[in-house]
C-alpha positions as CSV (number, residue, x, y, z in Angstrom):
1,X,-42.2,93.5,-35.7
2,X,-38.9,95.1,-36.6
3,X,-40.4,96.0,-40.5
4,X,-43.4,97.6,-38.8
5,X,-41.8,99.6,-36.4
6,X,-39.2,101.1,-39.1
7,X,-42.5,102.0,-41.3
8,X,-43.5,103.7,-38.7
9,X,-40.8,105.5,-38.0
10,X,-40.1,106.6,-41.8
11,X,-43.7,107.4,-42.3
12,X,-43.3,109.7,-38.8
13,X,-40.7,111.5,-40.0
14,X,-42.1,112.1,-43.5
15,X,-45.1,113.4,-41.6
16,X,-42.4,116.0,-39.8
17,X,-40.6,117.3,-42.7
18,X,-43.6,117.7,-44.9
19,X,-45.3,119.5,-41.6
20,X,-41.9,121.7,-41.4
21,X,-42.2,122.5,-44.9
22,X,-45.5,123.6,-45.2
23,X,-45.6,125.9,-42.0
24,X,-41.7,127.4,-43.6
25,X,-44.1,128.2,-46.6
26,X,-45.8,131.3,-46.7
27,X,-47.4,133.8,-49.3
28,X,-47.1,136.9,-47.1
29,X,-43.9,138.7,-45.6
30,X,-43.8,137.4,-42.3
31,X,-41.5,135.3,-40.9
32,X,-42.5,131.3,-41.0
33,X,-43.5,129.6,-37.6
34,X,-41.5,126.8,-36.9
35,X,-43.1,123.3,-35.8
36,X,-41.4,124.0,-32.4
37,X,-43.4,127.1,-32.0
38,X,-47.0,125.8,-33.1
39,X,-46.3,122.8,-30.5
40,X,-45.2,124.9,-27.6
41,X,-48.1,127.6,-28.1
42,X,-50.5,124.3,-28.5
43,X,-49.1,122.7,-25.3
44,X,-49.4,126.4,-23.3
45,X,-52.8,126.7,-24.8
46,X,-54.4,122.9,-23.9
47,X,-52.4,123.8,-20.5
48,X,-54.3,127.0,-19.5
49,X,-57.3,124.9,-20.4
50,X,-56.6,122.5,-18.1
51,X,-55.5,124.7,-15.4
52,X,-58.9,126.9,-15.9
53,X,-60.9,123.8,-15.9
54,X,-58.8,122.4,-12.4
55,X,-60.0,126.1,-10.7
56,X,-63.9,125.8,-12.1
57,X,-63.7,122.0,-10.5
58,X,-62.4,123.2,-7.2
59,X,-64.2,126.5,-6.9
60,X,-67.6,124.1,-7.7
61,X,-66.1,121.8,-4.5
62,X,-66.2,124.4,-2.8
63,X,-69.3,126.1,-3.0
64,X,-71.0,122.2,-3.0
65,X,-69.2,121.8,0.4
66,X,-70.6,125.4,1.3
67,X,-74.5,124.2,0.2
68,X,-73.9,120.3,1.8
69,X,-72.9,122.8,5.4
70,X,-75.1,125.4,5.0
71,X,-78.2,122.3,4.6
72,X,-77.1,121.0,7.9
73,X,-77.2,123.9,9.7
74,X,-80.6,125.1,8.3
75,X,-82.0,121.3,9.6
76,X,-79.9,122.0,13.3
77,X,-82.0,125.3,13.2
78,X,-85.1,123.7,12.5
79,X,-84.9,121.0,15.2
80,X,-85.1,123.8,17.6
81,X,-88.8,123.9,18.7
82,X,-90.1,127.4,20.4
83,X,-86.4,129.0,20.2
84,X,-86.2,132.6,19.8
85,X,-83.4,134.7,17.9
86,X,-80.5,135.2,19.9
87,X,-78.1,136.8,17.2
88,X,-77.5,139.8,19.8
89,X,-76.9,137.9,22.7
90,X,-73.5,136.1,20.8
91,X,-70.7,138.0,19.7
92,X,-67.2,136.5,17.8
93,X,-63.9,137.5,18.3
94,X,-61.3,137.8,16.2
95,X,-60.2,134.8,13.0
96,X,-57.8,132.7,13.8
97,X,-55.6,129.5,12.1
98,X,-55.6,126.6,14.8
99,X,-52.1,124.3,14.9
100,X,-54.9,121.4,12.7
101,X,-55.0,124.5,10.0
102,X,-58.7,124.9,10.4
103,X,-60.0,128.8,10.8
104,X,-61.2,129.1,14.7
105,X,-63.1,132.0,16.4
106,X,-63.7,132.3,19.8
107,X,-67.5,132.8,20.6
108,X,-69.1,134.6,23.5
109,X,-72.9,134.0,24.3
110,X,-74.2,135.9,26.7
111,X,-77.9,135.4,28.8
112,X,-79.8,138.3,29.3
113,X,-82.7,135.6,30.2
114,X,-83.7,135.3,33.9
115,X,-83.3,131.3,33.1
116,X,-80.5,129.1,32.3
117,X,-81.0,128.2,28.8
118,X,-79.2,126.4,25.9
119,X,-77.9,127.8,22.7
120,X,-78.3,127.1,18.9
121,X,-75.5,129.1,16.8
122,X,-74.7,129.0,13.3
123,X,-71.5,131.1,12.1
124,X,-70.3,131.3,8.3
125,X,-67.2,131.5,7.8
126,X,-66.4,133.4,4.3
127,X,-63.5,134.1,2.0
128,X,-61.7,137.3,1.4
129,X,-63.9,137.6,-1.5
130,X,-66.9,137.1,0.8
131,X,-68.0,134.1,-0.6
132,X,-69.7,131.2,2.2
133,X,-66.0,129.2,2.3
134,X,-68.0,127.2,5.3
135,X,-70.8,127.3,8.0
136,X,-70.5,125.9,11.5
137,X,-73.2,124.9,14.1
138,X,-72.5,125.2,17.7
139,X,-74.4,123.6,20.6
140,X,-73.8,125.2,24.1
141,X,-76.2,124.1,26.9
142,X,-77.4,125.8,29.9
143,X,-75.9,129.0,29.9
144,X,-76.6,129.9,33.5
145,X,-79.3,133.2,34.2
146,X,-77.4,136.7,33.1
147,X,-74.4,134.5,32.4
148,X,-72.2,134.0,29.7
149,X,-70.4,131.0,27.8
150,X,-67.4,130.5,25.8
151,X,-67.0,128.5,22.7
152,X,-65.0,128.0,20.0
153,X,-66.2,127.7,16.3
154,X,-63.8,125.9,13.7
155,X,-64.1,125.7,10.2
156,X,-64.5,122.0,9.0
157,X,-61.4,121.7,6.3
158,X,-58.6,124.4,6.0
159,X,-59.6,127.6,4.7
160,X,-56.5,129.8,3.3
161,X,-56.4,133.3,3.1
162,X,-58.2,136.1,4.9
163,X,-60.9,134.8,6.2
164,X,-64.2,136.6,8.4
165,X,-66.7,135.4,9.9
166,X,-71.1,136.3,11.0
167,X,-73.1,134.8,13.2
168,X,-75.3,133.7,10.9
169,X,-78.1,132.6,13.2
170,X,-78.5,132.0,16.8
171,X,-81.2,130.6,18.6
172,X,-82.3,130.4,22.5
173,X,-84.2,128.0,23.9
């Protein structure tokens, strides 16, 4: 095992200094690149690689989460039977980041109905690029006659950044 180990090592190094002598030769005026050089630029270059591969992978998480939430809240819509668009009777306020480090914002649904009735609302929640970062359905029942109702929509996982938010849907019924 000892015999194999120093061929290995004799053949490594003969790899090395033949390596360094080829890259010290060179047919032009510029100055030779040393080994050290080619390694470290091929090291930074299979790094940005991997670092632009790691933010494709996450930015596709993301916008799979966004699909998966945005699916869900399309079938919460369409399990409302005879509801009727509501989007101007609910209004947000202002983005917040809860203590749990999920985006909240407070929501106000008011009833301009002569009958209690209960609320369907979907809000997306978006990046400061705009992108859907995540969609929320909210459930608030019997909002009494010409009442109104407070709730509180939070984001599902942390969302950094600046964040906004739309009522993307709402639904009375």
């Amino acid at each position: 095992m000892e015999r194999q180990t120093n061929r290995c090592a004799v053949v490594g190094v003969a790899v090395l200094l033949g390596w360094a002598g080829l890259t010290g030769c060179s047919s032009d005026d510029e100055s030779p690149s040393s080994p050290a050089s080619s390694a470290a630029s091929a090291v930074k270059s299979g790094a940005s690689e991997l670092a632009s591969a790691a933010s494709s992978a996450a930015a596709s998480a993301v916008a799979s989460a966004a699909t998966s939430a945005e699916a869900a809240a399309s079938s919460a819509l369409d399990e409302v039977k005879g509801g009727l668009d509501a989007k101007s009777d609910v209004t947000l306020g202002s983005v917040a980041t809860g203590s749990d480090g999920k985006a909240q914002v407070p929501v106000t649904i008011a009833n301009h109905d002569s009958k209690s009735r209960s609320y369907v609302v979907v809000v997306n929640f978006k990046d400061q690029s705009g992108n859907l970062a995540d969609v929320v359905v909210l459930n608030v029942s019997q909002v009494a006659a010409g009442g109104t109702a407070h709730a509180t929509a939070r984001s599902n996982r942390d969302l950094t950044g600046t964040v906004s938010t739309e009522v993307r849907d709402a639904l009375r019924y």
